[in-house]
N, C-alpha and C positions, 0 to 999 in steps of 0.2 A: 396813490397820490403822486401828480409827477408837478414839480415846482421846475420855471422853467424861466422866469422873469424873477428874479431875486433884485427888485429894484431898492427896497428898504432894509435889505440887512447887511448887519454890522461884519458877518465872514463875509470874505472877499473869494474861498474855491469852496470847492464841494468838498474837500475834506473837512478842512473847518467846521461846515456846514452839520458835516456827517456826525464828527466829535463833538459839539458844542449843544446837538440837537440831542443824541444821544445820553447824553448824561442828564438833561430833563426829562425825554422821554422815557429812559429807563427809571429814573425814581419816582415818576407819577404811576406808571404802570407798573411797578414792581411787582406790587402781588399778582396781577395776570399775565405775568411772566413766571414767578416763580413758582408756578401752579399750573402752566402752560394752556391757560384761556385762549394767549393769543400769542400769535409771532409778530414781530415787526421787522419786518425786511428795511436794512437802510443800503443802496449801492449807488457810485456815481458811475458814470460812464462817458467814454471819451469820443463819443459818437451819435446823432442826432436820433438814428435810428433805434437804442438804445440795446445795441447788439452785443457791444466790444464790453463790455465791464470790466473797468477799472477795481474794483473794488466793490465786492456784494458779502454781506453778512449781515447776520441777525442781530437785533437792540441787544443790550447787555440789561442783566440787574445793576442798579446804581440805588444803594441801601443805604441812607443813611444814618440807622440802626447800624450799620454791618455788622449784622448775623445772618443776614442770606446769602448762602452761596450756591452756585459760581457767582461772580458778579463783576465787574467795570474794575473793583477794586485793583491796584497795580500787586505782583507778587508780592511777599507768599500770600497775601491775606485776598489774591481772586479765588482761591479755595479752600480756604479754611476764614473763619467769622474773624475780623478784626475786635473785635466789641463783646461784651457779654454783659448778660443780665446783672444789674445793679440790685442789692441788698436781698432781706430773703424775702420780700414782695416785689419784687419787679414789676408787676403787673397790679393795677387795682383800677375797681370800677367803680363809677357815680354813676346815678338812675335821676334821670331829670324827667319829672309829671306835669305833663300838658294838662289845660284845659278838657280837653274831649275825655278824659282819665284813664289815656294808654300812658306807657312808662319805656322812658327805651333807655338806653346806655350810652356812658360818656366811659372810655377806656383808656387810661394812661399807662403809656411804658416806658421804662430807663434802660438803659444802658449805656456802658463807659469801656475806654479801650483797654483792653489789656498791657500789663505793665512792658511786656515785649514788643510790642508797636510804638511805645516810649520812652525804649529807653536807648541809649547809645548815642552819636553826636548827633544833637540839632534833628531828631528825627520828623520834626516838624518839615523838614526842607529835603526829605527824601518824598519817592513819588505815592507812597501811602497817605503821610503830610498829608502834603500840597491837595491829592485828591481830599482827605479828610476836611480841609480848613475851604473847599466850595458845597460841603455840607450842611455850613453851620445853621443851626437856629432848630425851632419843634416842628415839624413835621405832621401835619394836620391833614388828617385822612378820611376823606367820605368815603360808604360802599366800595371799600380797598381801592380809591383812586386817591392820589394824593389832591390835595387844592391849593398847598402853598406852605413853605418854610418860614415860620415867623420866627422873624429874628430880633422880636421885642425882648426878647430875655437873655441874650446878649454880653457879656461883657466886652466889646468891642476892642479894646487893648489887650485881650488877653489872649495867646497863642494856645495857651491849653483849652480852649473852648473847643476846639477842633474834637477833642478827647472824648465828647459824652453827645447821648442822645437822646431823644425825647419823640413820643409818637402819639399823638389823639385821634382817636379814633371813633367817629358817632355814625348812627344810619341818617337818611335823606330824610324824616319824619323831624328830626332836628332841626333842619336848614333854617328858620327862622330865627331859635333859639341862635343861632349861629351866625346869624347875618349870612347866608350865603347869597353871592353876587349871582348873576343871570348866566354869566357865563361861566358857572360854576368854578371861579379860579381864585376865590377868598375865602376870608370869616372872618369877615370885618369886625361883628362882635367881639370873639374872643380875639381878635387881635390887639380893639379895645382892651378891653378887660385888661390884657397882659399888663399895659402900661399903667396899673393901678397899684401902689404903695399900699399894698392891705395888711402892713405890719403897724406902718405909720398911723392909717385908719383907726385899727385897733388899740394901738395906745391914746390918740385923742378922746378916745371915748369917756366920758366921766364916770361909765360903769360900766365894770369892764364885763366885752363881749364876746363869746368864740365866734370862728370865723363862720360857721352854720348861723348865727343867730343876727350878725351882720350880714348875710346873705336872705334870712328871710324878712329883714327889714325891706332890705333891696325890691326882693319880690313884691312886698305888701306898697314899696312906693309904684311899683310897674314899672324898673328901671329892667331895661332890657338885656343888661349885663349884671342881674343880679344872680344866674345859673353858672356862672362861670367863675363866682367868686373862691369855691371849694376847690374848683379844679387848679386855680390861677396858685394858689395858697399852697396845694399840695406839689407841684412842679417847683416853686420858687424853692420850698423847704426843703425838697429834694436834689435837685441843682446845688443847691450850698452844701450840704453831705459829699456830693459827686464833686465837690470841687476841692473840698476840703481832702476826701480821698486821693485826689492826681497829686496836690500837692504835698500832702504827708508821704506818699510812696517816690516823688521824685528826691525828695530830701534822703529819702530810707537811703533810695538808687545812688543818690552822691557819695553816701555815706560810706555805702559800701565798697567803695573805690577807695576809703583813704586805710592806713597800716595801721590799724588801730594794736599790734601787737610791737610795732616799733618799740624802741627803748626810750623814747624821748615822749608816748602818746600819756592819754590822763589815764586810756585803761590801764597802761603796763606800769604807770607810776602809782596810780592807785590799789591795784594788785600786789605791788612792793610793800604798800604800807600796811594793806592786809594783814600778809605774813607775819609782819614783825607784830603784826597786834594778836595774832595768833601765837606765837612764841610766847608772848607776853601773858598770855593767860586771860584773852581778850575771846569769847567765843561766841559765835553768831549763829543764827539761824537758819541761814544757809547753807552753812559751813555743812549741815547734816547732809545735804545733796552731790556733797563733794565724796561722796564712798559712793557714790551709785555709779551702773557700768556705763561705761563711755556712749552708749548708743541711747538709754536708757532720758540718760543728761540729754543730747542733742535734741531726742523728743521733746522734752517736756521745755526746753526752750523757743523749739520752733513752734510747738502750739500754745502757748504766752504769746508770742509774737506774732501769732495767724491772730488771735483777736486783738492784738493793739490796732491790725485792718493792714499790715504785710502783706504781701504776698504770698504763694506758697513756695515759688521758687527763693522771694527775698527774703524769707523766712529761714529757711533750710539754710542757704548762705551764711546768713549772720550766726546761726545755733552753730556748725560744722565751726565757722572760723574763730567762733570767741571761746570753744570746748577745748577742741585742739590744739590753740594757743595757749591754754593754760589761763585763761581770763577770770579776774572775777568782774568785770563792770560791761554793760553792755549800756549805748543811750542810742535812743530810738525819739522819731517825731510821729507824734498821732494826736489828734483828736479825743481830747476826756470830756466828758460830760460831770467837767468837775472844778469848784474855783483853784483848786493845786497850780501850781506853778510846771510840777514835776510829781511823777510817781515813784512808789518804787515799790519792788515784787521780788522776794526770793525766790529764784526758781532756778532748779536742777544744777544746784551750787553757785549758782553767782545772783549778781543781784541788779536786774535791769532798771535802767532807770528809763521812764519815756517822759520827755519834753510835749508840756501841752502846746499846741497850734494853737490854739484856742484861746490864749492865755494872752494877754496886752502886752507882757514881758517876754515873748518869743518873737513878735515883730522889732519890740524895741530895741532888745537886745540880741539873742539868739541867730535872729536872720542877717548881724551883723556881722558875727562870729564865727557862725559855723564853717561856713566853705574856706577858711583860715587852715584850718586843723590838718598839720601835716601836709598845708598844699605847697607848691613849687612854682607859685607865681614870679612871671617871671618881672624885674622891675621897670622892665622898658612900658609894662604897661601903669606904671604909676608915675610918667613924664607928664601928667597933666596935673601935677602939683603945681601950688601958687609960688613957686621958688625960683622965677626968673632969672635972678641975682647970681645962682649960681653956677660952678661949671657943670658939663655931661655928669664928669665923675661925681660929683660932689651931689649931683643931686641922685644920680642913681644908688650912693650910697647912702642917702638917706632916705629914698625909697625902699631901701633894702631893710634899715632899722626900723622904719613904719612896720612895714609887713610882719618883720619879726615881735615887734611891739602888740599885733592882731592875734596872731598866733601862743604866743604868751599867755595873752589875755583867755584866750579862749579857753586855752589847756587850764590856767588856773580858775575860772568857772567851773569847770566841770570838775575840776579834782574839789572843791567847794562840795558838791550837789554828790559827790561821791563820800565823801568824808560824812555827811547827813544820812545817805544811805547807810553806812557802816556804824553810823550812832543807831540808828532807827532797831538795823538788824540785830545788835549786840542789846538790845533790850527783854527782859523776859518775857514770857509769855504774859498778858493780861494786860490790867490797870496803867502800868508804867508803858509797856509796849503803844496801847492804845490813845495816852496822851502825848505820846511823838507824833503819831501819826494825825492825831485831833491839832498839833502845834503845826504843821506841814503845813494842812490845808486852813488854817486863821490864817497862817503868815501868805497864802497863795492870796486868800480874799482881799488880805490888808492892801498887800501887793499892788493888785489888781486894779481895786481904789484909787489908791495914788497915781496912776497910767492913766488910768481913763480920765483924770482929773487934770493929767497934765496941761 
């Protein structure tokens, strides 16, 4: 194919031309590339005859899954997978039954990026970023050709969107079900579909529906997005997991950066007062994991902390620095599938506390607090107080007592929520122990009540 009047496009050379085309070309073809179906020669050249070539090379993979490699991706991640499979299904299939009473396949896949493609300054704005964030949206794939990136599911303001991926996958027997356009470059249907509030749905209902039985209403009315309601419903539910995952593990990744063994932190002061309740004749239940050997302990921390949904690198990190230290408190952000506020776990002699995400009290409070903790902000960035009146100094020094007033705060939450842990642990085994832990999670509900009611 030789283009040769480029009267309506938006590049103005043939590199451009080359770059801009290639990075859709590569993602629509991807799999007959990555399978080598087919080559795509892209070159320009700096002469009529098309002798002199400027620049001739082959289409690249442009995955945006990235777990294919080699690919367009910029280093390290043009050959090794930026992305890996989400949860322990990553893959799952819906059978959608036509009329004629063949059966074929709707196949959804996740994947989210690795914690080292996210971590470190702003990596959103390094060249993996940038390329990750012209990826966005699902990825909707006929007979391994793609048709188009719907970017109905979207969080539009959010920079972590870049982070995760999504891929459907049907054969051409579907195309109806699918709305496919003529020039095979939609699915109008399910692009419908996406834009449907099928949580909303489901609660208007006056009796209550799963989302199967609200989809076979659909069918029985002949709406033609009633096949797509299962798949819409399991992507949305998934996406909110995958999001909640980037953001508990960047919280981990902040975390990590602060001296939690300082002398001034809530662990090292909290661990102080430990002692003295151990001298006292105050004896806990984790206290027993404090005689096991040193390597023994970092295990059994860092696999606590691989299912809070850690990493395994950010995992190992946190067990090695809070053993080592001599710590007893560790607090971590995850995801509970629970009204708690906070948990908390004896394990391998200390006692972790993880802060639910989840919980009304972690946006309200928590996300106000944390990045406080031992930070070194500096106070030229809180001149945007309403303090006109005063001088430079005068307001920089009360920028500087705000801050301190943040910090404070935060450290005495948490020595709070540690002081609770250390009631909880010091309880015997049974009856008593287990109506701590039954008082935890009333006061997380009560809580919880009150926020959402605010």
């Amino acid at each position: 194919m030789v283009w040769s009047r480029l009267d309506r496009c938006a590049w103005k050379t043939a590199r451009a031309v080359i770059e801009n085309s290639e990075l859709l070309i590569g993602r629509i073809y991807r799999r007959f590339l990555a399978e080598g179906r087919v080559r795509i020669r892209m070159a320009r050249f700096s002469s009529p005859d098309f002798q002199a070539a400027v620049e001739d090379r082959d289409a690249q993979i442009n995955d945006p899954m990235y777990t294919l490699v080699p690919s367009s991706c910029p280093e390290p991640y043009s050959e090794k997978p930026m992305f890996m499979p989400h949860g322990e299904k990553p893959e799952l299939t819906f059978h959608v039954d036509l009329p004629d009473g063949s059966r074929h396949p709707v196949v959804v896949r996740f994947a989210y990026a690795r914690e080292e493609a996210r971590t470190g300054l702003n990596p959103g704005s390094l060249p993996h970023g940038r390329h990750a964030a012209r990826n966005i949206g699902v990825s909707i794939v006929r007979a391994d050709r793609e048709l188009e990136l719907c970017r109905a599911f979207e969080i539009g303001y959010e920079p972590t969107e870049r982070w995760w991926g999504v891929e459907v996958e049907f054969p051409p027997a579907l195309d109806d079900i699918f709305g496919v356009a003529n020039n095979k470059q939609s699915a109008r249907f399910f692009t419908d579909a996406a834009g449907i509030d099928i949580e909303r749905l489901l609660k208007e209902e006056t009796k209550k529906k799963t989302v199967h039985e609200l989809a076979d209403e659909w069918k029985a009315a002949g709406d033609p997005l009633a096949h797509h309601i299962p798949v819409i419903h399991h992507i949305k539910s998934n996406l909110s997991v995958i999001r909640s995952t980037l953001r508990d593990q960047t919280k981990n990744s902040r975390s990590r950066r602060t001296r939690h063994d300082a002398p001034n932190s809530a662990e090292a002061i909290g661990t102080a007062a430990v002692r003295k309740r151990k001298e006292a004749g105050h004896a806990g239940v984790s206290d027993q994991g404090e005689a096991l050997p040193e390597s023994e302990r970092i295990q059994a921390v860092e696999e606590a902390l691989l299912e809070q949904g850690l990493s395994r690198e950010a995992a190992h990190d946190y067990a090695v620095s809070t053993i080592s230290s001599d710590l007893k408190y560790r607090f971590v952000s995850s995801h509970l599938d629970s009204p708690s506020f906070f948990s908390v776990r004896p394990q391998g002699g200390i006692l972790l506390i993880t802060l639910n995400t989840s919980h009304p009290a972690y946006k309200h409070l928590i996300e106000l607090l944390e990045d406080q903790d031992g930070s070194e902000q500096s106070t030229n960035e809180q001149d945007g107080l309403d303090l006109l009146d005063l001088s430079e100094d005068a307001l920089r020094k009360r920028a500087a007592e705000l801050n301190d007033r943040l910090v404070n705060t935060w450290r005495g939450l948490k020595l709070l929520l540690a002081a609770w842990a250390r009631y909880e642990d010091e309880q015997p085994d049974g009856a008593l122990r287990m109506s701590a832990q039954d008082s935890r999670t009333d006061w997380g509900r009560v809580a919880r009540d009150f926020l959402l009611n605010e």
